[in-house]
FILOKOL-53882 format. One record per atom (N, C-alpha, C, O): residue in three letters; x, y, z. Coordinates in steps of 0.2 Angstrom, whole numbers, plus 5000, padded with zeros to 4 digits. Each point is the difference from the previous one (the first is absolute). Layout:
% residues N
ALAXYZ
...
//
This chain:
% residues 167
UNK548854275316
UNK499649944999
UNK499350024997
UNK499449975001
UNK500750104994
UNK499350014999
UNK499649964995
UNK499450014998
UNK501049945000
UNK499449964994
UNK500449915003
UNK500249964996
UNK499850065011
UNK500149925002
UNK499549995007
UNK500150045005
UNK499649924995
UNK499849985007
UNK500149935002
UNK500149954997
UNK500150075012
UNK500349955004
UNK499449985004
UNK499750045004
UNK500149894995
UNK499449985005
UNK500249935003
UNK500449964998
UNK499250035008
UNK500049975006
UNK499849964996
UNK499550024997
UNK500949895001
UNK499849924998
UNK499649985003
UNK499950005006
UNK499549994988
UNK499349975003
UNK500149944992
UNK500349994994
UNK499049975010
UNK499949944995
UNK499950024994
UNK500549974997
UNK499250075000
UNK499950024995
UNK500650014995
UNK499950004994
UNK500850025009
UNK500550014997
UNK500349934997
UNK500550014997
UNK499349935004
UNK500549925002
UNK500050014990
UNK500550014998
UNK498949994998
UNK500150004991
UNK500750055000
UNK500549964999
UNK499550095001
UNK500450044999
UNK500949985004
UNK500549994997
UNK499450005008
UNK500750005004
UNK500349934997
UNK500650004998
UNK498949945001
UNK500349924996
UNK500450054993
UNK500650014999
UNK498950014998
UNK500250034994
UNK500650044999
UNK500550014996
UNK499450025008
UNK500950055001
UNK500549955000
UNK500450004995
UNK499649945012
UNK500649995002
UNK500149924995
UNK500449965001
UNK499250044994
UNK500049934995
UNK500650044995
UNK500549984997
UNK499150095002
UNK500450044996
UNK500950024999
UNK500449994996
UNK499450025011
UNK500750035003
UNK500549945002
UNK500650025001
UNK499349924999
UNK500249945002
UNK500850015000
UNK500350015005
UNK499949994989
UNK500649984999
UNK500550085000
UNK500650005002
UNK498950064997
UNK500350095001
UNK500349965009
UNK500650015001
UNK498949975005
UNK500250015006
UNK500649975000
UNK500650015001
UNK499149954998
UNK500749915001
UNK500650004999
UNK500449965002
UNK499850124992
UNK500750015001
UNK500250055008
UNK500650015001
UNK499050015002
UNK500250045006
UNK499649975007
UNK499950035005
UNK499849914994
UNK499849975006
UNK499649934999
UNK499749994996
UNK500549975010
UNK499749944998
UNK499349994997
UNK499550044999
UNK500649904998
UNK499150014995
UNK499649945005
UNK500349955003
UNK499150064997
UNK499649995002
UNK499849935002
UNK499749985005
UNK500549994990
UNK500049935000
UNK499549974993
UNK499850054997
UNK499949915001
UNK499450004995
UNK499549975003
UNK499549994996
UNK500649995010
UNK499249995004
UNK499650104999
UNK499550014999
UNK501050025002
UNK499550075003
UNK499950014993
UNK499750054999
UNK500449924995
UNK499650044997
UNK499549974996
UNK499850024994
UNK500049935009
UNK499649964999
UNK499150035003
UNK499950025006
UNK499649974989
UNK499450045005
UNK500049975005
UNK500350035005
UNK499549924997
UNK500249985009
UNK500350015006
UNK499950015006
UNK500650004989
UNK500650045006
UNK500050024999
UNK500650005001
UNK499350064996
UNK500150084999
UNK499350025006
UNK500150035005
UNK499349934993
UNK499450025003
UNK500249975008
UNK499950055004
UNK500249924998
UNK500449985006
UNK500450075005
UNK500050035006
UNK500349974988
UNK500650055002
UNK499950075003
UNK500150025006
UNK499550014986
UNK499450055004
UNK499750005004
UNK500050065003
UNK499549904999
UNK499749985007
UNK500650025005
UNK500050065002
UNK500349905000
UNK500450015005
UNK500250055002
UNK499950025006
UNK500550034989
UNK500150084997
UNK499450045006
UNK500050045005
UNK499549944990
UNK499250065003
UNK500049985008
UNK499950055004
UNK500249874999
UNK499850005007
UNK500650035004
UNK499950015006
UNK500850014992
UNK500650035002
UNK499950075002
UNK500150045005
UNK499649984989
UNK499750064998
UNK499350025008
UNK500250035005
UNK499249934994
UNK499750015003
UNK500149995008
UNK499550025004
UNK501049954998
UNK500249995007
UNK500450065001
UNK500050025006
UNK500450034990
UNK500250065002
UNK500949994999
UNK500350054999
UNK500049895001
UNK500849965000
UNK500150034992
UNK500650015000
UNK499250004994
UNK500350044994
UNK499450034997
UNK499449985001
UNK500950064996
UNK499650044996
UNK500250014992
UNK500450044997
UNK499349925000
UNK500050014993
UNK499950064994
UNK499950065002
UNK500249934993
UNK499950064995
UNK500150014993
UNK500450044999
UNK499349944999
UNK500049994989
UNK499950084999
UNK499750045003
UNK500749974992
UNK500350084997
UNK499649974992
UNK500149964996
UNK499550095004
UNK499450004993
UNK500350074996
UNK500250055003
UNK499849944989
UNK500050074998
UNK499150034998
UNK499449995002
UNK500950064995
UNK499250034996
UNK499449954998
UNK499450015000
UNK500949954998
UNK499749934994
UNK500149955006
UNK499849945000
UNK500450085005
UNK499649915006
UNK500649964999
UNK500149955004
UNK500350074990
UNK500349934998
UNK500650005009
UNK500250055004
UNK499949904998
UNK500649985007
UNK500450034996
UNK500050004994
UNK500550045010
UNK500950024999
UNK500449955007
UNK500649994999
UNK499150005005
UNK500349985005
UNK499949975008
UNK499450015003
UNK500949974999
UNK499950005009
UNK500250015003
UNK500650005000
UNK499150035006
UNK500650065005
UNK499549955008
UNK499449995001
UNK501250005004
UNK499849945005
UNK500350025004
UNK500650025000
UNK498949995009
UNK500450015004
UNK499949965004
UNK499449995002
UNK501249974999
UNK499949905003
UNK500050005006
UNK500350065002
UNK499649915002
UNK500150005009
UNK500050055004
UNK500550035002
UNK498850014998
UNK500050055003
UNK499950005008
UNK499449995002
UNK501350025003
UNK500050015005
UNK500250045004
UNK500550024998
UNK499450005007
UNK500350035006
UNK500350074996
UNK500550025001
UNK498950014994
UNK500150064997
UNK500350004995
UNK499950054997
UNK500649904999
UNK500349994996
UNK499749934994
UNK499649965001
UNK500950044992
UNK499749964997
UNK500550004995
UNK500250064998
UNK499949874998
UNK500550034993
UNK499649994995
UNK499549964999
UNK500850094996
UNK499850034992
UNK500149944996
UNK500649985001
UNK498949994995
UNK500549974995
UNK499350034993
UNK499450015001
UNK500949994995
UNK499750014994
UNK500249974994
UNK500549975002
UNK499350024989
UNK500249994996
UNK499550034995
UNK499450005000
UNK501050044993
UNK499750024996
UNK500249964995
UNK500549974999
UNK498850044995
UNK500149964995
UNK500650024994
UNK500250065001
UNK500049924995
UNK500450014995
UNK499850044997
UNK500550034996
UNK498750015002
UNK500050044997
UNK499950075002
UNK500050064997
UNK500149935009
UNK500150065002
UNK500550045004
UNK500150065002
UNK500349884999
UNK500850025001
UNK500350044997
UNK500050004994
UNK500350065012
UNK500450044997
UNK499750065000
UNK500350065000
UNK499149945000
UNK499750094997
UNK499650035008
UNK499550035001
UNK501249955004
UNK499550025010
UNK499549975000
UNK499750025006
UNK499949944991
UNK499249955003
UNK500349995008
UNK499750025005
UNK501049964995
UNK500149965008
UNK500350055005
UNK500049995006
UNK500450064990
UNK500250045006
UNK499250055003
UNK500150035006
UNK499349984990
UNK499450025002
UNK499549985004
UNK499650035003
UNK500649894995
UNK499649985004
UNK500349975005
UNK499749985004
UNK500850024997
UNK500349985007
UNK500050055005
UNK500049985006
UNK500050084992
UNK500050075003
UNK499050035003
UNK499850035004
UNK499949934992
UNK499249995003
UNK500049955004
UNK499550005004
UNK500849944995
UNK499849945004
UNK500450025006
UNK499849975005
UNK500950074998
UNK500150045006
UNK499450045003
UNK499749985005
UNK500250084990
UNK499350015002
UNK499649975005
UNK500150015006
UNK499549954991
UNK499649945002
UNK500349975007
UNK499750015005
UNK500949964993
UNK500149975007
UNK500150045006
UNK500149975005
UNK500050104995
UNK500050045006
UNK499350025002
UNK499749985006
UNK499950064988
UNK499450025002
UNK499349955001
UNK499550015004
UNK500649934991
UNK499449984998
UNK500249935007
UNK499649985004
UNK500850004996
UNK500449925003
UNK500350015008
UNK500149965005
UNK499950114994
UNK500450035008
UNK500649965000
UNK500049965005
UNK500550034992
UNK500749984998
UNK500450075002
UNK499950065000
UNK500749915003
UNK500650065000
UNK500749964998
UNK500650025000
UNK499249934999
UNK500849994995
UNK499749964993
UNK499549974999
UNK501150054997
UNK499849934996
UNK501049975000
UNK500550035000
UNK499449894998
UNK500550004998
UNK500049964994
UNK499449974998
UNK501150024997
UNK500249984993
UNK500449954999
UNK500349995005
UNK499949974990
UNK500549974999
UNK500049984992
UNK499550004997
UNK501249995001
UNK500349984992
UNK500349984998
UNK500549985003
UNK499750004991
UNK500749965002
UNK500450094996
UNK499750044998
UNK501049955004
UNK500450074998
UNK500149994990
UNK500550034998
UNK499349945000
UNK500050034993
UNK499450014996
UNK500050004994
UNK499449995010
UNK499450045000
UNK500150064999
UNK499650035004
UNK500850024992
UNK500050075000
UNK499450045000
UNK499950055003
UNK499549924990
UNK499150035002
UNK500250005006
UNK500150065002
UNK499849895003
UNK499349985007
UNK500550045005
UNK499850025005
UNK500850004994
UNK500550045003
UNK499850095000
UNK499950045004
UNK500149954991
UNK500150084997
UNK499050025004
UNK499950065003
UNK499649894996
UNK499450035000
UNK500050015008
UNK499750055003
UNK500749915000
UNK499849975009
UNK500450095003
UNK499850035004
UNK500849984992
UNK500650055003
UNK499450064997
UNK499950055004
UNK499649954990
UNK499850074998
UNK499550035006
UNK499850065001
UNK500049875002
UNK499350005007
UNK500250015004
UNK499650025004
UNK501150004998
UNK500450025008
UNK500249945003
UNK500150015006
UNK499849924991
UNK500349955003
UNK500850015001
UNK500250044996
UNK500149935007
UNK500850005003
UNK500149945002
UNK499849965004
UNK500850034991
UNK500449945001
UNK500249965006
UNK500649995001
UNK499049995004
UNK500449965006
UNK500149935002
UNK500149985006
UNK500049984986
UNK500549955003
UNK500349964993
UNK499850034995
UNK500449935004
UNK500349974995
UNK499949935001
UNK499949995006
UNK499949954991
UNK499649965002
UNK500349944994
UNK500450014996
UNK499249945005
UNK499949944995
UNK499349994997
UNK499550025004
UNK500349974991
UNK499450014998
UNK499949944993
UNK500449994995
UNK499249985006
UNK500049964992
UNK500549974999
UNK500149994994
UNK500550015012
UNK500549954998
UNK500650054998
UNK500549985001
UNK499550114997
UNK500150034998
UNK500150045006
UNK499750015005
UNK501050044993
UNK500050085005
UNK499350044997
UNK499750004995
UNK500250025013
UNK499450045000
UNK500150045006
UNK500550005004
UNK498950064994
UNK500150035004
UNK499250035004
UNK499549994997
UNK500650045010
UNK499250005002
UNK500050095003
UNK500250015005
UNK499450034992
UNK499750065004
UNK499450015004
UNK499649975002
UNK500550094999
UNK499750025007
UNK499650064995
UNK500150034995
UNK499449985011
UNK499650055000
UNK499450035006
UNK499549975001
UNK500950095002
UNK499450035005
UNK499450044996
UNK500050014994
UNK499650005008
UNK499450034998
UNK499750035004
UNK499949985006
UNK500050094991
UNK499950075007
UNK499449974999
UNK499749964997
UNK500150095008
UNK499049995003
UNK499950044995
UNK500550034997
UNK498849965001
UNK499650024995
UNK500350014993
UNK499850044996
UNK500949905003
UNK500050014993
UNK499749984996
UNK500150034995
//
């Protein structure tokens, strides 16, 4: 990740993150429900983020915008419900940067993070099964397949992941 930085979602990111996911709109929507078109409206959107930062600021998830060299957003990396030591991963990269590991690097720092920085020892995952990217990225992290699932209406499937101390 030497010409990518992973930072901790603050207000200041809300121009940039609308602007990704205005962009990415219709790239996500073939692999996961779309937002709806309130969130992409400034209001809702500015709403939404709020919301996001008091989750954040209560300690319950931890957020994270993936910046290259140029600032410009590549992505999101999300650790939602952080509980009882545990929390799951979900992330999305944008369409331009799909394909070239943006997401198996940065999912590999945002474990990091959540061991060291978050005091986390699990993480868990989920997908649907012909997600092969979000499969391929989750299995390159040491995630393991443990269970088979319904998802978006679709077969899915949900991994695991322990997290040694200090990693």
């Amino acid at each position: 990740m030497a010409d990518l930085r992973l930072e901790r979602l603050r207000p200041d990111h809300a121009e940039a993150l609308l602007a990704f996911e205005r962009k990415n709109r219709e790239y996500f929507a073939r692999s996961v429900p779309d937002r709806g078109d309130a969130y992409f409206t400034p209001g809702g959107f500015a709403a939404r983020h709020r919301a996001l930062l008091d989750e954040q600021e209560s300690g319950d998830c931890h957020f994270h915008v993936l910046l290259d060299a140029e600032g410009s957003l590549l992505g999101r990396f999300n650790l939602m419900d952080a509980a009882g030591g545990s929390a799951e991963l979900g992330y999305r990269v944008g369409e331009r940067a799909a394909g070239r590991g943006v997401a198996t690097a940065a999912v590999s720092e945002v474990c990091r993070m959540a061991g060291t920085s978050y005091g986390l020892t699990s993480l868990m995952a989920k997908t649907t099964e012909d997600n092969i990217a979000s499969r391929t990225v989750l299995e390159r992290n040491g995630f393991v397949l443990t269970e088979r699932i319904t998802l978006m209406e679709r077969p899915g499937v949900r991994y695991a992941r322990v997290l040694l101390p200090g990693y």
